[in-house]
Each structure stands twice: as structure tokens, then as C-alpha cells.
C-alpha positions in Angstrom: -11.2 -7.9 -11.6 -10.8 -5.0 -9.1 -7.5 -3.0 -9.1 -5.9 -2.2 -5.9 -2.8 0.4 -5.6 -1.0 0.1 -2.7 1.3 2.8 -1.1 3.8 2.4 1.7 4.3 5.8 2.9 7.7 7.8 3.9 9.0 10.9 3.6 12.1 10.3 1.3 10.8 7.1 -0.3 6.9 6.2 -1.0 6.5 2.4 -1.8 3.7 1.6 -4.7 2.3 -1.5 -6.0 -0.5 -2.2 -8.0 -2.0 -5.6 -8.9 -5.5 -6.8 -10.3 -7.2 -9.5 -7.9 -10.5 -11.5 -8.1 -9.7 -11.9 -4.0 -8.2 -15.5 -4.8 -5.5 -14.6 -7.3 -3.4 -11.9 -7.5 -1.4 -10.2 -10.6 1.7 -7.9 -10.8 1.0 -4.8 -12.5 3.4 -2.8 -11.6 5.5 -1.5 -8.8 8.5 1.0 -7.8 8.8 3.6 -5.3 8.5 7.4 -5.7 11.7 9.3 -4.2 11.6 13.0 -3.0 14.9 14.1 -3.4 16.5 16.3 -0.9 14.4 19.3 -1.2 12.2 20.9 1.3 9.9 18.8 3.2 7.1 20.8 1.9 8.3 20.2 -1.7 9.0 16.5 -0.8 5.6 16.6 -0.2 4.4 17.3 -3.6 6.6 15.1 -5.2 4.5 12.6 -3.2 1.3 13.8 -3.7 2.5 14.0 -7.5 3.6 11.1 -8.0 0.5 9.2 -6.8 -2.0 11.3 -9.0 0.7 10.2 -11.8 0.3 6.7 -10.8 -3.8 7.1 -10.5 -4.0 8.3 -13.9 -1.6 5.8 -15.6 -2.9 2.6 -13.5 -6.6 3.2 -12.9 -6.7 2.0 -9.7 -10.5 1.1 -8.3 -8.8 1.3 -4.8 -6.0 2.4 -2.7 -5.0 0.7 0.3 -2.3 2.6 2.7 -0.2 1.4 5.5 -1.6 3.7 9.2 0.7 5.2 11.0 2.6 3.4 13.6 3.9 4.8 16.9 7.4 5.8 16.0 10.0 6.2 18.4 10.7 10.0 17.3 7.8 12.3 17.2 9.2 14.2 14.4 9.5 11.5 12.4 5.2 10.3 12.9 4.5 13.4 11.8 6.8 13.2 9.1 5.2 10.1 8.3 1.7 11.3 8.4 2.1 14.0 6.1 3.5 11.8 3.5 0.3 9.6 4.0 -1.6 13.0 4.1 0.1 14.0 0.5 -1.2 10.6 -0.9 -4.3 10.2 0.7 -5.0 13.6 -0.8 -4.2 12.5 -4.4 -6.6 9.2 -4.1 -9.5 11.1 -2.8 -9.6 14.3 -5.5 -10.5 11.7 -8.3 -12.8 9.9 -5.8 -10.9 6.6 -5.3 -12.1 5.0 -1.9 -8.8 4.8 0.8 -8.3 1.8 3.0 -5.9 2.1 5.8 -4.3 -1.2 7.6 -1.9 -1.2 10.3 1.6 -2.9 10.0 0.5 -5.9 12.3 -2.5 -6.5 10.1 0.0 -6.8 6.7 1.8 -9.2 8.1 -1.0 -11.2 9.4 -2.2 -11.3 6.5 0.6 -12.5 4.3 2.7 -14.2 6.8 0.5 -15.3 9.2 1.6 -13.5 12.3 1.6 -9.7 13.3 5.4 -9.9 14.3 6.9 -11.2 11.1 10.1 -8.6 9.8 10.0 -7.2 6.5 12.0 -9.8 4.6 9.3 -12.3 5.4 6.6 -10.1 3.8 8.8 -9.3 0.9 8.9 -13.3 0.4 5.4 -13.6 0.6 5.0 -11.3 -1.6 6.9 -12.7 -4.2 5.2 -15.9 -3.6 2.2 -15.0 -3.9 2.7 -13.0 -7.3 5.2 -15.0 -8.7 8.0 -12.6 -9.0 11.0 -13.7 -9.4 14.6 -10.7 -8.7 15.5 -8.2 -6.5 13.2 -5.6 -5.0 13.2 -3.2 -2.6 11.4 -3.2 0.7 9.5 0.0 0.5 8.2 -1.7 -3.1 7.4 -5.2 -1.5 5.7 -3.0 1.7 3.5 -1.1 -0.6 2.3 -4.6 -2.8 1.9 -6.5 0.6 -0.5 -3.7 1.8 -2.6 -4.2 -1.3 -2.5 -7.7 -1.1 -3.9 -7.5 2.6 -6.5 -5.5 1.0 -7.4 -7.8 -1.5 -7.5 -10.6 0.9 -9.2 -8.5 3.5 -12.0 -7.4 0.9 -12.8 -11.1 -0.5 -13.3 -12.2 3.1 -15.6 -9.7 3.6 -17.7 -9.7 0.3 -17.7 -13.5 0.7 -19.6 -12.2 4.5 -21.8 -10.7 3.3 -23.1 -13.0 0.7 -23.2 -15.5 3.4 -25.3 -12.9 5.3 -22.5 -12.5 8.3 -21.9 -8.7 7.5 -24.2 -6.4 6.3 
């Protein structure tokens, strides 16, 4: 049963979630969110980058999904956003683990149904589809959305190929 980590990406707060899927079903492992602090940016950055090689070595991930960028508003705060991603990309591919990237849109296509569903929908899903039960976060529900795209996304297409469809 693969394991996926997924990682919502920001600056201040970084998102995780990690569940174990056979593509159908979907387990909880564990989930949270790594904060920076109020430090540097550049040290924010390696509490980040940290953090996830913490998380790789504790949860053995077999893959890590990530949310893209999305056109912000504020420049300065895309490229804030991308070198958070950078920072955790980075600690996924030292030890080798393959990186999948999804947009926002696809997320919440894939747990809600449409592109243009706000975050309180996916969070929902998200508890729906793992059976969790509580309060959580957003940045935490984000992160186990994204890898639950990417364990739907990654049956459909193994189920593909075996059909012969994708090669």
C-alpha cells in the first residue's frame, strides 16, 4: 500500500499529511503543519526544508505530492510561495522520493468535484473521505487533500495502463 505525503506550501505555515492508499481507500497517518517562526525568510526556509526531511525520515513516504504555484495577486508573495515549495521539494528529492505537483483547481476537482470549490469544502472531503472526526486546520486539510488527489490521480492512471490506454 503506497504512502503518499502531501505538503501544502507557505512561507509561515507548511501543511503535511500523510496517508497509506491502495487508490480506493485511503488511511490517516498523520498530519500537522510545520511553522517558521518569525525569523528570517532565509531561516524560515530551513525550518521548512527541515521539517520535511524530519517528516521523510519518520513517515517513509514512497511519494510526495505538492500543491504548484498559483498566480498570486502580490508578486512578492509567489515568490515567497515558491521558495517554500523550493525548500520542500529540495528535501523530497535528496533521499530520491519522486515529487508530484497538482494545481489548486485540480484538488478540488478531485475531492469535490469542481475546480472552484473554497477550502472548507475540501477540508470536509477530506474528513469524509478518511474518516476523521475534530477540528483541523486548513493548511493541514490542504496538504491531505493534495495527497489524496494524488492517490486518486495515480489509481486512475495505473488502472490506464493496465487497460492499455496510457503507456
Amino acid at each position: 500500500m503506497p504512502r503518499i505525503l502531501g505538503i501544502d506550501p507557505g512561507s509561515r505555515i507548511t501543511g503535511y499529511g500523510v496517508i497509506d492508499t491502495d487508490g480506493r481507500r485511503s488511511r490517516h497517518v498523520t498530519s500537522g503543519c510545520i511553522r517558521t517562526g518569525q525569523g528570517a525568510f532565509t531561516k524560515r526556509l530551513g525550518v521548512i526544508f527541515e521539517g520535511v526531511r524530519e517528516l521523510i525520515s519518520t513517515a517513509s513516504p514512497d511519494h510526495v505530492a505538492i500543491e504548484q504555484v498559483f498566480v498570486a495577486k502580490n508578486a512578492n508573495s509567489a515568490l515567497k510561495l515558491g521558495h517554500a515549495r523550493g525548500a520542500a521539494i529540495t528535501a523530497a528529492v535528496t533521499v530520491g522520493l519522486p515529487v508530484f505537483e497538482y494545481t489548486p483547481s485540480a484538488v478540488k476537482r478531485a475531492l469535490v468535484g469542481t475546480g472552484r470549490a473554497d477550502k472548507e469544502q475540501v477540508q470536509h472531503m477530506v474528513k469524509v473521505l478518511l474518516g476523521l472526526q475534530g477540528e483541523m486546520g486548513l493548511d493541514q486539510s490542504d496538504a491531505l487533500g493534495i495527497a489524496l488527489c494524488h492517490a486518486h490521480t495515480d489509481a486512475s492512471l495505473m488502472r490506464l495502463a493496465k487497460a492499455g490506454a496510457v503507456k
